[in-house]
C-alpha positions as CSV (number, residue, x, y, z in Angstrom):
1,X,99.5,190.4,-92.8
2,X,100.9,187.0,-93.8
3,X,101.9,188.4,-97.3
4,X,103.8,191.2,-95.3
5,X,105.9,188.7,-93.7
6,X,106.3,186.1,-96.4
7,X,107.8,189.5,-98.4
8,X,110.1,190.6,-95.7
9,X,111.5,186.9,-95.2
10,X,111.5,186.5,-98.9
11,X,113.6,189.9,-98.8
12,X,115.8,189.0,-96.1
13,X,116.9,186.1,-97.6
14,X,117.7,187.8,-100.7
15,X,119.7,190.5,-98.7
16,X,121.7,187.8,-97.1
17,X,122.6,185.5,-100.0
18,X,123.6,189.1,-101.4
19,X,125.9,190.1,-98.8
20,X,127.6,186.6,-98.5
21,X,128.2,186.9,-102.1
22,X,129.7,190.4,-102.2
23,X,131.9,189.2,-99.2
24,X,133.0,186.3,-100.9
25,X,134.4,187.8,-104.5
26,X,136.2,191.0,-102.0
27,X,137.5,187.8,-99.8
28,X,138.6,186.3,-103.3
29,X,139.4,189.4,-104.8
30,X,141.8,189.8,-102.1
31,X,143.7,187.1,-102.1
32,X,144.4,187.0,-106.0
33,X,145.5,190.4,-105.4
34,X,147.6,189.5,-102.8
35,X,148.7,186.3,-104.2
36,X,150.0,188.1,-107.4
37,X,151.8,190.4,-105.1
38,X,153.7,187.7,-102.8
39,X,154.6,185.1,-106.4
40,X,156.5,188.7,-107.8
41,X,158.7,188.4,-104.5
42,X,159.0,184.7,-104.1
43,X,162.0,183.9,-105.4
44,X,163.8,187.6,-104.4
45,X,162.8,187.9,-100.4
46,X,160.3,184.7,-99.6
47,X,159.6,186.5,-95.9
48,X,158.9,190.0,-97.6
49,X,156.6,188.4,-99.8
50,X,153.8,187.3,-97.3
51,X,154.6,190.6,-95.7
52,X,153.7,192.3,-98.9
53,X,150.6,189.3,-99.1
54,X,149.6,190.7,-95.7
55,X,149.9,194.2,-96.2
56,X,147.9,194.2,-99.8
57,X,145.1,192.3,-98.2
58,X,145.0,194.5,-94.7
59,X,144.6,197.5,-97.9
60,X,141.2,195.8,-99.0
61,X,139.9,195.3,-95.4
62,X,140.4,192.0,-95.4
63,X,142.9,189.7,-93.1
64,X,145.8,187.1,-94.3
65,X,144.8,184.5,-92.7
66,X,148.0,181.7,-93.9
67,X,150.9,182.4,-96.5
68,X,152.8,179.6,-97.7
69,X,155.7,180.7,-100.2
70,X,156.9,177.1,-102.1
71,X,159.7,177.3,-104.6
72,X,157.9,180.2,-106.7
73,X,154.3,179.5,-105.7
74,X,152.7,181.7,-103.2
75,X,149.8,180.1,-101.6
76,X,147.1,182.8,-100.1
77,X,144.4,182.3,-97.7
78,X,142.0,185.4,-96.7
79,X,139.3,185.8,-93.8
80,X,136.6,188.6,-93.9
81,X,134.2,188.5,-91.3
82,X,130.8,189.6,-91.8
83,X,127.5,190.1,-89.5
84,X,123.9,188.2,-91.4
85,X,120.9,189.0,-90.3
86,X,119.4,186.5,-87.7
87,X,122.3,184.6,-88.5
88,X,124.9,186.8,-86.3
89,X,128.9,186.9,-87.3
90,X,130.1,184.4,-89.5
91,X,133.5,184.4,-91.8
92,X,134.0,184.3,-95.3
93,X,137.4,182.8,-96.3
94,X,139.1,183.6,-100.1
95,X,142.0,181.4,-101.0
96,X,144.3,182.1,-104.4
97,X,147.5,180.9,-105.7
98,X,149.9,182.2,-108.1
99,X,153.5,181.6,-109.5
100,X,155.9,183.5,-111.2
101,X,156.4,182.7,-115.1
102,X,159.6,182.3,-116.6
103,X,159.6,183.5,-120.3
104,X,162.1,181.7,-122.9
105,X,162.9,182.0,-125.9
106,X,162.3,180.0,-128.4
């Protein structure tokens, strides 16, 4: 009986480190995504580009949590809350940041 419950502890604990990881690379995932999509529009339309940030990431289930466009930077922050097993609701948070390059000849 003891075996039985070191298992399923043994396996719930494996589950959970699981699911915080998945959550964490779509939370990531996400925000590179979305960071990629705001630096293509930071120089054009600064305001559309969070828009587009927060639209990109609401498409991968995940919420925009803070977009900070600087010069042609886009700084993205991501939120994805999840449920763990005996540990209730907790939030997993992605951050990315990307910038448009410039190409010139040499």
């Amino acid at each position: 009986m003891a075996l039985m419950g070191l298992l399923m502890a043994t396996a719930t604990a494996l589950a959970t480190v699981g699911s915080v990881r998945v959550a964490h690379h779509r939370a990531s995932s996400a925000a590179d995504l979305s960071a990629l999509a705001a630096a293509k529009l930071a120089l054009i339309d600064p305001e559309g580009a969070c828009r587009r940030a927060s639209e990109l990431a609401a498409e991968n289930d995940v919420e925009l949590t803070k977009c900070e466009i600087t010069d042609d930077i886009a700084d993205v922050w991501t939120a994805l809350p999840i449920s763990l097993p005996l540990l209730g609701p907790r939030t997993v948070q992605g951050r990315s940041r990307a910038g448009s390059t410039v190409w010139t000849p040499d």
